[in-house]
PDB file of the backbone (N, CA, C, O) and the ligand in Angstrom, with CONECT records:
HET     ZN  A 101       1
ATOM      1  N   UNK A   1      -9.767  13.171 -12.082  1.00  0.00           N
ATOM      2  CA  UNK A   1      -9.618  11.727 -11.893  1.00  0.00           C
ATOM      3  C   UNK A   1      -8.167  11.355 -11.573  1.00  0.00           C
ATOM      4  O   UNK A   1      -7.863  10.540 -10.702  1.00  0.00           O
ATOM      5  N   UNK A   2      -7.340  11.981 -12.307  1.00  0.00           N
ATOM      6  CA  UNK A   2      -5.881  11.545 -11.795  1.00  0.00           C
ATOM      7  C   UNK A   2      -5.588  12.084 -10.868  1.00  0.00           C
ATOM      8  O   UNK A   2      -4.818  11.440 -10.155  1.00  0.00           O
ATOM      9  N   UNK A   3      -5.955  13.356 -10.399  1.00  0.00           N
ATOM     10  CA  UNK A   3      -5.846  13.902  -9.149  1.00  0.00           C
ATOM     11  C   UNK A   3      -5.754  13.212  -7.891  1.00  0.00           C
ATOM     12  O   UNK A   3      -4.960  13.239  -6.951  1.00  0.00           O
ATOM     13  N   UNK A   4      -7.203  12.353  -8.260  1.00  0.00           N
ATOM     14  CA  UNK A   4      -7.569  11.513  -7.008  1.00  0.00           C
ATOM     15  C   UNK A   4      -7.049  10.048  -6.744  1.00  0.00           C
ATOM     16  O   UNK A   4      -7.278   9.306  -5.790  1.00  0.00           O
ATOM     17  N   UNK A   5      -6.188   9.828  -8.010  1.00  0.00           N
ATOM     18  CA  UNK A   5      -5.755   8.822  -7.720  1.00  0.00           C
ATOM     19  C   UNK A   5      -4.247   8.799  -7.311  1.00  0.00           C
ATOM     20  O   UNK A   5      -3.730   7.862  -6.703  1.00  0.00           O
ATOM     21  N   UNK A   6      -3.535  10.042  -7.747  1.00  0.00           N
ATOM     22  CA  UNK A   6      -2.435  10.834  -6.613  1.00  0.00           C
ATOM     23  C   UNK A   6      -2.691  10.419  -5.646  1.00  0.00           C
ATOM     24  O   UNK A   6      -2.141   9.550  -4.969  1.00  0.00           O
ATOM     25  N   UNK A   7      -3.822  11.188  -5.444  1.00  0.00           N
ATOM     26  CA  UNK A   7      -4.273  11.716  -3.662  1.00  0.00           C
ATOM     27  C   UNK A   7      -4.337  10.205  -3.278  1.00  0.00           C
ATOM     28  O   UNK A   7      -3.760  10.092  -2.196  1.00  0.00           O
ATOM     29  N   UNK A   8      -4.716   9.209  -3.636  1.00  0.00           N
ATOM     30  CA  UNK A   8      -4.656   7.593  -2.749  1.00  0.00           C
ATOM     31  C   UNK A   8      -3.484   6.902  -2.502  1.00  0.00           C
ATOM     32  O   UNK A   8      -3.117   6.164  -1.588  1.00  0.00           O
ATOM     33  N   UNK A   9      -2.742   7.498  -3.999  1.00  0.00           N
ATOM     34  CA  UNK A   9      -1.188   6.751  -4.023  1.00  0.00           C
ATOM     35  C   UNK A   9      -0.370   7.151  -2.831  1.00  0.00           C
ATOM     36  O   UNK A   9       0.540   6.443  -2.400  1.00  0.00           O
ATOM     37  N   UNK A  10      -0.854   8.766  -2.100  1.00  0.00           N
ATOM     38  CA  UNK A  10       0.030   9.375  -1.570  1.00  0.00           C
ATOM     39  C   UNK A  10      -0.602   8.722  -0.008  1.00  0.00           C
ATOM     40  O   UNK A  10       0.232   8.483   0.865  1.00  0.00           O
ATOM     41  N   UNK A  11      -1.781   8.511   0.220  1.00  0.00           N
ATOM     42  CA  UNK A  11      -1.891   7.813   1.229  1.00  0.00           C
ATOM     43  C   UNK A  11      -1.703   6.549   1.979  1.00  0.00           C
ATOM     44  O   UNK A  11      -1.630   6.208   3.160  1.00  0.00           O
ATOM     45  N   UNK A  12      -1.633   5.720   0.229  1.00  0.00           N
ATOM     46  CA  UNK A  12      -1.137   3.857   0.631  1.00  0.00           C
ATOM     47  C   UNK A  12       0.735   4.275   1.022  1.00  0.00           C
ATOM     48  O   UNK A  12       1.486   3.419   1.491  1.00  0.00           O
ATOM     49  N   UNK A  13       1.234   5.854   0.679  1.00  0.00           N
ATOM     50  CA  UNK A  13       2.647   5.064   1.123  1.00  0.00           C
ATOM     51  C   UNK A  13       2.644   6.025   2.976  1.00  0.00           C
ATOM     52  O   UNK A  13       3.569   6.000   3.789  1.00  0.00           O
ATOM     53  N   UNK A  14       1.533   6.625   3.098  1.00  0.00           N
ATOM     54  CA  UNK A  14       2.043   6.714   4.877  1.00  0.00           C
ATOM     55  C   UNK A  14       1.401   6.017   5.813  1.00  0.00           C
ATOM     56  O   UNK A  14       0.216   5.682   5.801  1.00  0.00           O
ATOM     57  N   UNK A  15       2.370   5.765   6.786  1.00  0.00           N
ATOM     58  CA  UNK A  15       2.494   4.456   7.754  1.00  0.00           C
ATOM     59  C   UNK A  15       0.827   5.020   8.480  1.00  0.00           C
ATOM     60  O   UNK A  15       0.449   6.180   8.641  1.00  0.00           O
ATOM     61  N   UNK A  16       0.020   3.606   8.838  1.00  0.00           N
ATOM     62  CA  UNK A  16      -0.985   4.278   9.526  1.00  0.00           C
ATOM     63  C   UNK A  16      -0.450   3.965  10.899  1.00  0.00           C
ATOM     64  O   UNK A  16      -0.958   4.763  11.687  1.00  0.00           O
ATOM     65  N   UNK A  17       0.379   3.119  11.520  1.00  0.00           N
ATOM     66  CA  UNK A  17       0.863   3.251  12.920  1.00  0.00           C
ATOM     67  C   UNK A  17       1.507   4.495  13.369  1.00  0.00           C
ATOM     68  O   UNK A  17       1.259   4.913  14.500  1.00  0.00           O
ATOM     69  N   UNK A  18       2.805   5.512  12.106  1.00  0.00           N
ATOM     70  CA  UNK A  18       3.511   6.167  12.923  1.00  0.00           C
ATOM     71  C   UNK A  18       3.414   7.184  11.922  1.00  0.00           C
ATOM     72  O   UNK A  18       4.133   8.140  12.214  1.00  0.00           O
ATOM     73  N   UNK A  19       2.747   7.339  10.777  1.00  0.00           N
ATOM     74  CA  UNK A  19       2.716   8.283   9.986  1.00  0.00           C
ATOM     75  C   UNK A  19       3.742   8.519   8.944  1.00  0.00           C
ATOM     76  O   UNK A  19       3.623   9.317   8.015  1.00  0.00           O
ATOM     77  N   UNK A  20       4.872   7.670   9.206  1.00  0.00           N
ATOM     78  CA  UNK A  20       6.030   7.593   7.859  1.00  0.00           C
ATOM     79  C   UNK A  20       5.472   7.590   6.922  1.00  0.00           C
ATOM     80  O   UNK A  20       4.445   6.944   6.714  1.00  0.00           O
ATOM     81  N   UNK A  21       6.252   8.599   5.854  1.00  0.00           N
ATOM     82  CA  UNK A  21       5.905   8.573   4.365  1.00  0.00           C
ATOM     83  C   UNK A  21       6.832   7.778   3.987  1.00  0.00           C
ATOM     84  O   UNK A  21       7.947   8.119   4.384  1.00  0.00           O
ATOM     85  N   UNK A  22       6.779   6.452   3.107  1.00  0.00           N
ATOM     86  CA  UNK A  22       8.002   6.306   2.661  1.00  0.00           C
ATOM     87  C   UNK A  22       7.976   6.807   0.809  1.00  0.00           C
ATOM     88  O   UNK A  22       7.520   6.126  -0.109  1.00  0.00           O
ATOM     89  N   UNK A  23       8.309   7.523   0.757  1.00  0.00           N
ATOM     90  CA  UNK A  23       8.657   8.054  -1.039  1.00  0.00           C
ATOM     91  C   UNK A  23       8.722   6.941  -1.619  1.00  0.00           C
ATOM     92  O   UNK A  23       7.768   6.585  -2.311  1.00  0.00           O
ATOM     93  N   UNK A  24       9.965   6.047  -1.465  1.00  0.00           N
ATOM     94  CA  UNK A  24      10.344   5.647  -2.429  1.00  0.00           C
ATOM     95  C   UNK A  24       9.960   3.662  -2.158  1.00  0.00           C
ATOM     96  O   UNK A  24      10.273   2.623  -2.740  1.00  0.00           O
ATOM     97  N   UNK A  25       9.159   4.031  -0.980  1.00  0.00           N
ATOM     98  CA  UNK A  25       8.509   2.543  -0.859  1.00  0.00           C
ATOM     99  C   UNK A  25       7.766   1.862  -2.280  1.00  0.00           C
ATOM    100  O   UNK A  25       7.379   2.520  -3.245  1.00  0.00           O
ATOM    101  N   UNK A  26       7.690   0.496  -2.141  1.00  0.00           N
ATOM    102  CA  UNK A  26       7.650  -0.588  -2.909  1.00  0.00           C
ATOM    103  C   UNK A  26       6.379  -1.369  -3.016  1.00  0.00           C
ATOM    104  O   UNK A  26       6.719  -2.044  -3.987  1.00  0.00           O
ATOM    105  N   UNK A  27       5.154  -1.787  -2.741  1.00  0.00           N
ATOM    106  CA  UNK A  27       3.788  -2.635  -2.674  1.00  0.00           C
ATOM    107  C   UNK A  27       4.700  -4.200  -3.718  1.00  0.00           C
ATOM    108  O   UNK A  27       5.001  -4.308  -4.907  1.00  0.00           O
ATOM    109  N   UNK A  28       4.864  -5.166  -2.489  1.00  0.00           N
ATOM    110  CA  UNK A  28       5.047  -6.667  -3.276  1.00  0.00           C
ATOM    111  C   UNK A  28       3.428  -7.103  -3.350  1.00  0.00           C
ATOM    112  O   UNK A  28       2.657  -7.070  -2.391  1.00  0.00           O
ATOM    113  N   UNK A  29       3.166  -7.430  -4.427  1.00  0.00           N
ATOM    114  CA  UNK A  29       1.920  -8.117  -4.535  1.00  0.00           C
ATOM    115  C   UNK A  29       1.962  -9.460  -5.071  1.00  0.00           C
ATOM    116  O   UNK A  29       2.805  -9.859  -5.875  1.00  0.00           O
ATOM    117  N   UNK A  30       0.865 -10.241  -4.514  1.00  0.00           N
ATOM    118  CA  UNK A  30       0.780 -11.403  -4.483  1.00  0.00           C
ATOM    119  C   UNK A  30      -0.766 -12.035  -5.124  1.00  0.00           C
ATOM    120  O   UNK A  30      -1.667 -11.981  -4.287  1.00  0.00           O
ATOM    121  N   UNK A  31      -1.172 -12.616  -6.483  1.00  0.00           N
ATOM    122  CA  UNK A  31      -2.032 -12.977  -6.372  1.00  0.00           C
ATOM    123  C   UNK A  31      -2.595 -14.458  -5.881  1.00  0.00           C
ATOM    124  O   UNK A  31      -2.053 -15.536  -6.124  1.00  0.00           O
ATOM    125  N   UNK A  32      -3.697 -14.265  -5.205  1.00  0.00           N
ATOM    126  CA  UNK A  32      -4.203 -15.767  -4.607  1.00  0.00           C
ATOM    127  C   UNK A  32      -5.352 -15.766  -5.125  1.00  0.00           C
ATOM    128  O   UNK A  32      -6.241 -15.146  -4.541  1.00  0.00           O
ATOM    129  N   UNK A  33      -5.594 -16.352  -6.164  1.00  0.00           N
ATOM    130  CA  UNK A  33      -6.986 -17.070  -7.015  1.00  0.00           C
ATOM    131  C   UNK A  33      -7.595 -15.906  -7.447  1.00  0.00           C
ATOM    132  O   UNK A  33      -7.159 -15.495  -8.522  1.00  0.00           O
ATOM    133  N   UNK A  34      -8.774 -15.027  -6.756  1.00  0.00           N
ATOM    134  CA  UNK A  34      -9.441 -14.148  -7.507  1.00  0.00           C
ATOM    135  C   UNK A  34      -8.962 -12.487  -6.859  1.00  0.00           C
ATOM    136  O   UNK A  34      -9.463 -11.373  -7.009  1.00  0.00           O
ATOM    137  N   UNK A  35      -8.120 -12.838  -6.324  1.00  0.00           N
ATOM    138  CA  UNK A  35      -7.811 -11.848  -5.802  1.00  0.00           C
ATOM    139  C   UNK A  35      -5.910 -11.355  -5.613  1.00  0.00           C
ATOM    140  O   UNK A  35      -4.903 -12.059  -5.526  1.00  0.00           O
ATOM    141  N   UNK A  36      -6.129  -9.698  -5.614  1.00  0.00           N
ATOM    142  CA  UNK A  36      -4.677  -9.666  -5.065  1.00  0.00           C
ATOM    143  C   UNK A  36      -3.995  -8.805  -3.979  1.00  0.00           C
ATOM    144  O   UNK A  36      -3.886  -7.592  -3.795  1.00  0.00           O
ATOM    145  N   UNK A  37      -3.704  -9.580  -3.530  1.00  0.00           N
ATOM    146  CA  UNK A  37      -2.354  -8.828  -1.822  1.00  0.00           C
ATOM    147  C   UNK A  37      -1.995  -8.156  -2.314  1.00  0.00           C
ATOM    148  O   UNK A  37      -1.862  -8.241  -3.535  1.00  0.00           O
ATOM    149  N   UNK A  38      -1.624  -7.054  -1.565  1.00  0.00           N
ATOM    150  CA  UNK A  38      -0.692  -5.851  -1.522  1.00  0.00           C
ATOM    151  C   UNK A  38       0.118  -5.661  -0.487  1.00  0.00           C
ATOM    152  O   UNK A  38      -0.541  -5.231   0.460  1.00  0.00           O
ATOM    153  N   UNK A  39       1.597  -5.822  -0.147  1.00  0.00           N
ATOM    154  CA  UNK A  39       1.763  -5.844   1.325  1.00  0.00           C
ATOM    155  C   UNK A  39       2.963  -4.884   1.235  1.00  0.00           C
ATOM    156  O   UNK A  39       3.633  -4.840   0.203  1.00  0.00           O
ATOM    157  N   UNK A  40       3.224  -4.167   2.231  1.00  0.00           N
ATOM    158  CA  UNK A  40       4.178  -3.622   2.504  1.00  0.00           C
ATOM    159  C   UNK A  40       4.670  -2.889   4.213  1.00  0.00           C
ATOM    160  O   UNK A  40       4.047  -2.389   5.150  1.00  0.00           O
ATOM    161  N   UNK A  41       5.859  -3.134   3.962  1.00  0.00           N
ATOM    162  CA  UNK A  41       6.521  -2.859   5.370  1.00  0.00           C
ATOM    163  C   UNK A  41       6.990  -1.509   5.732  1.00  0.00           C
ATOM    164  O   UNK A  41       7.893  -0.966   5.096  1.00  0.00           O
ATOM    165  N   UNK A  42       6.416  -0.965   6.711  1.00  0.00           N
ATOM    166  CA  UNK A  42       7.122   0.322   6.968  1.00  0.00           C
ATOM    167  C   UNK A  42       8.457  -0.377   7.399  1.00  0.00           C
ATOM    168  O   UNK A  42       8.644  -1.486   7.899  1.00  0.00           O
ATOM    169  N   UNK A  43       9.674   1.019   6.906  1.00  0.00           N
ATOM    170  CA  UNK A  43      10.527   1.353   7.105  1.00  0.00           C
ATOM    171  C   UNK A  43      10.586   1.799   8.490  1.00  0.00           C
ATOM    172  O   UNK A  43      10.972   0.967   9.312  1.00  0.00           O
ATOM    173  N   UNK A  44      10.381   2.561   8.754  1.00  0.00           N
ATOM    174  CA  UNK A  44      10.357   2.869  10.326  1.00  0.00           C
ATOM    175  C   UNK A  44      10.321   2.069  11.644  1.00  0.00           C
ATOM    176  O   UNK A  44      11.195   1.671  12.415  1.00  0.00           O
ATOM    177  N   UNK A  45       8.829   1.977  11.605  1.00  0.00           N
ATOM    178  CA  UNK A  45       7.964   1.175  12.416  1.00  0.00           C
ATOM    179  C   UNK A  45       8.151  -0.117  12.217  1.00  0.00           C
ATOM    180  O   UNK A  45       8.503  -0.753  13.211  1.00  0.00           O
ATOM    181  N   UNK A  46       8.018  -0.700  11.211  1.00  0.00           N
ATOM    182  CA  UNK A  46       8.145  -2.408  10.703  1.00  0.00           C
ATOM    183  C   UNK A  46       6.635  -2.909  10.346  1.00  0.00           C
ATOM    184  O   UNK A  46       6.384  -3.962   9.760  1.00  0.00           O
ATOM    185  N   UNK A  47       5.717  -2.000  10.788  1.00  0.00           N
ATOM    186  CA  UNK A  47       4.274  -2.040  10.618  1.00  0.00           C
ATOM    187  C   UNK A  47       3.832  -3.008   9.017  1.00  0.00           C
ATOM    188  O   UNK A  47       4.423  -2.834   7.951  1.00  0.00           O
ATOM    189  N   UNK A  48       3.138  -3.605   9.144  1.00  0.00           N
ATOM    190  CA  UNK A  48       3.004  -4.001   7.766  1.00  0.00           C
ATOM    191  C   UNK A  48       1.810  -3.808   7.591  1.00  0.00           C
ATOM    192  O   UNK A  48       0.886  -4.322   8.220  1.00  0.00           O
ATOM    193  N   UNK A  49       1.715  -2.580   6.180  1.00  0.00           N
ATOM    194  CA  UNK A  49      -0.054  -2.479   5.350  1.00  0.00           C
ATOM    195  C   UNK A  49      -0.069  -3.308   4.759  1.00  0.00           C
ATOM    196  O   UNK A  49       0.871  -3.654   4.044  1.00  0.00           O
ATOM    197  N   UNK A  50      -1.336  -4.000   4.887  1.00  0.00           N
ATOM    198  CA  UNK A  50      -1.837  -5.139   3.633  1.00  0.00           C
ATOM    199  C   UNK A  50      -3.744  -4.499   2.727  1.00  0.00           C
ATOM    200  O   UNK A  50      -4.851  -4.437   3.262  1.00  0.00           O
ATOM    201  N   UNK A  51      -3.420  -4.234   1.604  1.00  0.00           N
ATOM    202  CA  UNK A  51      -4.452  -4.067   0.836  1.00  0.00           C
ATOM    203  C   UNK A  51      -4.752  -5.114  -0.327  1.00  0.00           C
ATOM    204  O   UNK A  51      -3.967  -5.537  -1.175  1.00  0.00           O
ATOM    205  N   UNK A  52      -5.754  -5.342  -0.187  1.00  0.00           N
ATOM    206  CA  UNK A  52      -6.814  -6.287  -1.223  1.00  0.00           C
ATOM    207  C   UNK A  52      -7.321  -5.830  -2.194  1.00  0.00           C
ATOM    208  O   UNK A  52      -7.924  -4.764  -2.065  1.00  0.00           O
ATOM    209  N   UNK A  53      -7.251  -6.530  -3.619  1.00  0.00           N
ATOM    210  CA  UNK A  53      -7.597  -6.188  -4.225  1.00  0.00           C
ATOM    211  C   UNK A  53      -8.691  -7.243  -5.312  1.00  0.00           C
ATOM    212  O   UNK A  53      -8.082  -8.069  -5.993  1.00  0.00           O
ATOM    213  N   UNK A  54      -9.400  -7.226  -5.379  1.00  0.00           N
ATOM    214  CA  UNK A  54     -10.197  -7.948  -6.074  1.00  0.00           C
ATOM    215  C   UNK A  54     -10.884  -8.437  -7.068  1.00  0.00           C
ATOM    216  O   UNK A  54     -11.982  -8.099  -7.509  1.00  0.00           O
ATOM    217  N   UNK A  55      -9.987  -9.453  -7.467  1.00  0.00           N
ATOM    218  CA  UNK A  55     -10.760  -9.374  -9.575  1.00  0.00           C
ATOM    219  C   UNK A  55     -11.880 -10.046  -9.653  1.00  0.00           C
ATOM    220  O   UNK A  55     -12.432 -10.808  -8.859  1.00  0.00           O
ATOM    221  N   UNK A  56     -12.245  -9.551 -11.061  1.00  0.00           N
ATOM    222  CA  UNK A  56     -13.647 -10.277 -11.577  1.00  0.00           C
ATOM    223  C   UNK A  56     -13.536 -11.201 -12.309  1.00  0.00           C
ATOM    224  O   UNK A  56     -14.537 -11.782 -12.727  1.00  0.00           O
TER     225      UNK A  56
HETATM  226 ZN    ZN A 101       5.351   2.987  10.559  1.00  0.00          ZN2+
END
């Protein structure tokens, strides 16, 4: 179980435009009502991932 949640951590930090890993990248999150943003900027590219997250 922690394995696999490595294995996701290590994928939310590479860029899906250019493939940058950033190590020591940051997720600002933001909640809006039932839910919460995740956003972050590649370093590289400038690409920005945004992941959702969703409470009950
Ligand atoms: Zn990038």
């Amino acid at each position: 179980m922690d394995r696999l949640r490595d294995h996701y951590a290590d994928v939310d930090r590479e860029c899906s435009e250019c493939g940058f890993v950033d190590e020591d990248g940051e997720w600002s999150a933001r909640t809006t009502g039932s839910r919460i943003d995740y956003r972050h900027v590649c370093p590289s590219c400038g690409a920005i991932e945004v992941r959702t997250l969703k409470l009950k």
